[in-house]
N, C-alpha and C positions, 0 to 999 in steps of 0.2 A: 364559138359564137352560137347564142342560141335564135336560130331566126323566126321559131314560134315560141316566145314568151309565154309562160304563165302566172298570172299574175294574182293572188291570195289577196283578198276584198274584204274586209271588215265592213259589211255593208249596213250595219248597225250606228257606227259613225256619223259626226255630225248634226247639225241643226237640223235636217230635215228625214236623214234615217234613207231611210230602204229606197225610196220613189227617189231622191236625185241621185244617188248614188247607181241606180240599176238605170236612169237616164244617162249619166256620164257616160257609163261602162259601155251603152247602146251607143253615145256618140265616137266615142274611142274606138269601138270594131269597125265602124262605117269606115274609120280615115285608117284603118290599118287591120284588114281582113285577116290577117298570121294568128292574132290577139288570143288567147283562151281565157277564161275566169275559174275560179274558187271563190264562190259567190258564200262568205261565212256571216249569218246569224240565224235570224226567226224562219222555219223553211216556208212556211205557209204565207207570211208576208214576202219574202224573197219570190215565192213560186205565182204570188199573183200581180206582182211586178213583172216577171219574164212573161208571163201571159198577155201581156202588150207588148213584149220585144220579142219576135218567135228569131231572128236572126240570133239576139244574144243569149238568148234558151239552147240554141242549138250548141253555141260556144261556152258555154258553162256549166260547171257542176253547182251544186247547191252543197255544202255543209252546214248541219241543222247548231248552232252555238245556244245553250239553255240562258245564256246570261249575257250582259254588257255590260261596260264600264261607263262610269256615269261621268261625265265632267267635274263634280266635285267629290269623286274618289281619288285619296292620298294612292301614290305610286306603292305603298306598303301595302295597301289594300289591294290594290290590281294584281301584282304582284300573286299571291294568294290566290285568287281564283283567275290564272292564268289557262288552266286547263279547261274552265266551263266558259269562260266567254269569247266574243265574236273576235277580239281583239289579240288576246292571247293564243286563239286557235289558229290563226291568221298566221302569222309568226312562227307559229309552230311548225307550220307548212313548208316553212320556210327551213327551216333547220331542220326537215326530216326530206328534205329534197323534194315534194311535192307541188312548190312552187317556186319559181325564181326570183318574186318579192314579193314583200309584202306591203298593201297598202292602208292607210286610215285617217278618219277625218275628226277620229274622237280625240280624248283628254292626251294633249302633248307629252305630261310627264309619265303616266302610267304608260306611252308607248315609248318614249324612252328607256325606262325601269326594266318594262319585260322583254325588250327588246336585246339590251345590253345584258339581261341574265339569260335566256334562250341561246342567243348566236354568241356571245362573247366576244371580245376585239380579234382585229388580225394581228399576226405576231409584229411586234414593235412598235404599237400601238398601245400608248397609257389611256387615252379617254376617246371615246369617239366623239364626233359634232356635227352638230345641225347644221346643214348647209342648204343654201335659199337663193332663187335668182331675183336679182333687182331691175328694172329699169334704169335705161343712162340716155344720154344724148350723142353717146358715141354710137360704133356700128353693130356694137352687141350688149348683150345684157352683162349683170355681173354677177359674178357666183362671191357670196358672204356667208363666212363661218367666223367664229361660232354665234350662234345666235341667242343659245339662253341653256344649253345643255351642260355648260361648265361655267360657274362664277369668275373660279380660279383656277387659273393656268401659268405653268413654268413656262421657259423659253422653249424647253424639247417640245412640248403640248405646243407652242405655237408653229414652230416650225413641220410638227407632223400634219398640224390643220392647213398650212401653207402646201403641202404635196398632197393632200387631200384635195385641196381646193382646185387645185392645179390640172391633175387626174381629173375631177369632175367638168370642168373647164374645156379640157383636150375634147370629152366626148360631147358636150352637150352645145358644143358651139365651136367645134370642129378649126381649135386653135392647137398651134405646133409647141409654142412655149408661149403659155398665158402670161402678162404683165402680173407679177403676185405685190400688191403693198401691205403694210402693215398698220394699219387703224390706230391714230397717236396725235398729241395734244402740238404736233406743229412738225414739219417735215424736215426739220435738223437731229442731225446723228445724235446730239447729245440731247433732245430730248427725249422724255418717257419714262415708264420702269426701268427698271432694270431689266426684266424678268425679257421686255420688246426688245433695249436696248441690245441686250442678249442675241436673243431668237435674230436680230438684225444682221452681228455682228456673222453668225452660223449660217446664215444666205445668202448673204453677198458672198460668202465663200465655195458654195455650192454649185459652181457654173457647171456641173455634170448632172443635175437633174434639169427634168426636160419644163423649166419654167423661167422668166426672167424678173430676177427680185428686184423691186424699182424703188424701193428705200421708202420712207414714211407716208401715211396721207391722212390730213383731218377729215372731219367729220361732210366740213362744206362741201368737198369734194366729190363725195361718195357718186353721183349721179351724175357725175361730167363726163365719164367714159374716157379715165385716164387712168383705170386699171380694169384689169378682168378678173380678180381674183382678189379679194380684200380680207385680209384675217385680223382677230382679236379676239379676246376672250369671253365668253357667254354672257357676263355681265354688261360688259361695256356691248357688245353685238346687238344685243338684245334691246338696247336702250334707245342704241343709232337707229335700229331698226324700226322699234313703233315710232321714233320720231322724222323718219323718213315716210310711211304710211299714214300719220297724224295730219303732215306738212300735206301730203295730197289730198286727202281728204278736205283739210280745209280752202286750200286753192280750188278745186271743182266747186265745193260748197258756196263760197265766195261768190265764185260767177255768175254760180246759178240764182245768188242771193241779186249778185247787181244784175244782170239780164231780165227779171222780171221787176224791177223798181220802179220803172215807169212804162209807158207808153213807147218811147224813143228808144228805151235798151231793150223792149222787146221786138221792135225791129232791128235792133242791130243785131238781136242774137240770129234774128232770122236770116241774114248775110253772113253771119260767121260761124253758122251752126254745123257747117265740115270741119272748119279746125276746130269746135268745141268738141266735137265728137270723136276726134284725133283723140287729143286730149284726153279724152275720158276711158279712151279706150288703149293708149298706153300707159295709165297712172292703177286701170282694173287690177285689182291682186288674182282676182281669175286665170288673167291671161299671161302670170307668172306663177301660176298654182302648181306646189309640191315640193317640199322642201322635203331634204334627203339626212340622215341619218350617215355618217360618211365615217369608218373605220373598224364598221362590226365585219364576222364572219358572213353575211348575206346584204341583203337590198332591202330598204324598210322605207316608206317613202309616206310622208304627213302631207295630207289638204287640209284647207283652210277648213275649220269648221261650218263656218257660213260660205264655203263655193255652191256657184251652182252648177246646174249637170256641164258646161262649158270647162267651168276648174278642176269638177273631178275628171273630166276629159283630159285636161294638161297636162292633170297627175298623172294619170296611167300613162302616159304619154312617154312621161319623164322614167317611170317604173321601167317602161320596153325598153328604151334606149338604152339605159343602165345597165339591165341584166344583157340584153344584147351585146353591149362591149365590154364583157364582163368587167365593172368596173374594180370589183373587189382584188381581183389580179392585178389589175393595174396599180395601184395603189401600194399591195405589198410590195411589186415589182422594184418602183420605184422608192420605198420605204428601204429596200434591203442596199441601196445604191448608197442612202445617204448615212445607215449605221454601218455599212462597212468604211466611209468615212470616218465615223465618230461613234465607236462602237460602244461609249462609255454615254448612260443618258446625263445630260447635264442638271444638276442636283439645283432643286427646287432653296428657293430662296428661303 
């Protein structure tokens, strides 16, 4: 366990660049003094950023990055100038032991691309996946994979994201065997692909890994805090996902549409302006900022493009934790338990 972290910053990332990101990094060291940076893009805009943080000046290095990746650069492109930009050099850092993760708030799929070419999978590991915490009404959040990093997935691909899932689960919300379900069109055995139906069939069988498979769950459920751990495939993940984010957005929006309507709904909001602020502040993607890259050789850890210094806070947040329990260990650990089970991967449909 490493208990001072270092943490590799694409501070070039995002909507807002340098200024929220060297904000975040200053709020992240307040709440966790261990903290170091690898502060990588523009040094001269980097260096007059830390010139308002002399705390996180003292905790960081700067590495000067000549280029960035731009939000509508193809992953082939990024790719390619992985060695001159803020994003690629990040990573790199990462893969040459210089940092313990790596973090970024720019183009999702060129950090995927060069992320999965840099560090590679862990052994037993066909594809890695995005994994993301949700809000619930239960007593913890949920961790959801895949989110949009694979279309298509076999059953072996689901079942490795379900001990992904799981692994990330134990540490980031301090569960013994997380509830793992499987993301499907109604929670009887005989529905779904084949491909779930599968992956379903190879969990319930698995009572030796350290998670407990609780058989199918729709979509409406996602947010009821009746699992901790929900898998499917990048496509359908990804779908559930903006439309879980869509759904709150418009509910906030909503209210705040009816609360100013009249006269009378602008004092009621004045009565119920704690729980509206509840509300607002468990539905924030901020305050679930960082979604993880879950099956490469290191820690690679995505912010939202539009967080603010609050979300890049989370992230970093989520980076320490991770590399602190080493979570990449964990995961092959438990990876080697379930192919020496089934040491033959299950052949794609």
């Amino acid at each position: 366990m490493n208990a001072t972290p270092r943490i590799a910053i694409d501070a070039m990332g995002g909507d807002e660049g340098v200024p929220v990101i060297a904000a975040g990094a200053a709020l992240a060291l307040a709440a966790d003094a261990k903290l170091n940076f690898l502060l990588v893009g523009d040094e001269v805009r980097i260096g007059a950023a830390l010139a308002k943080e002399p705390a996180l000046r003292a905790a960081s290095e700067i590495l000067h990055a000549p280029e960035t990746i731009a939000g509508t650069d193809k992953p082939t492109q990024a790719i390619r100038r992985a060695k001159t930009t803020s994003m690629g050099i990040a990573i790199e850092a990462v893969k040459k032991g210089k940092a313990d993760a790596a973090l970024s708030a720019g183009n999702t799929g060129a950090l995927m691309a060069m992320s999965k070419l840099a560090l590679r999978t862990l052994p037993g590991i066909d594809r890695p996946a995005l994994a993301a915490l949700l809000p619930t009404l239960g007593d913890n959040d949920l961790v959801m994979l895949d989110l949009g990093a694979n279309t298509e997935c076999d059953a072996n691909n689901l079942v490795e994201f379900a001990v992904m899932g799981a692994a990330y689960a134990r540490i980031v919300m301090g569960l013994e065997r997380p509830r793992v379900r499987l993301l499907n069109i109604g929670e009887e055995e005989l529905k779904g692909t084949d491909e779930v139906k599968e992956a379903a069939a190879l969990l319930r069988e698995a009572d030796y890994l350290p998670l407990s498979f609780d058989g199918n769950i729709e979509a409406d459920r996602i947010g009821r805090g009746e699992a901790d751990v929900i898998v499917s495939d990048g496509f359908t993940g990804n779908i559930a996902l903006k439309s879980v984010e869509g759904t709150a957005r418009f509910i906030t929006d909503l209210l705040r549409r009816a609360f100013t309507s009249s006269l009378r709904s602008k004092a009621g909001f004045v009565l119920s302006r704690p729980a509206f602020h509840m509300l607002k502040t468990h539905l924030d993607p901020n305050n679930h900022n960082g979604a993880v890259f879950l099956g490469l050789n290191g820690i690679v850890v995505k912010s939202h493009g539009g967080a603010d210094a609050g979300g890049v806070a989370n992230a970093i947040g989520v980076a320490a934790k991770l590399a602190r329990a080493s979570i990449t260990q964990r995961i092959a650990e438990d990876l080697s338990r379930f192919h020496a089970h089934h040491p033959a991967p299950v052949a794609a449909k």
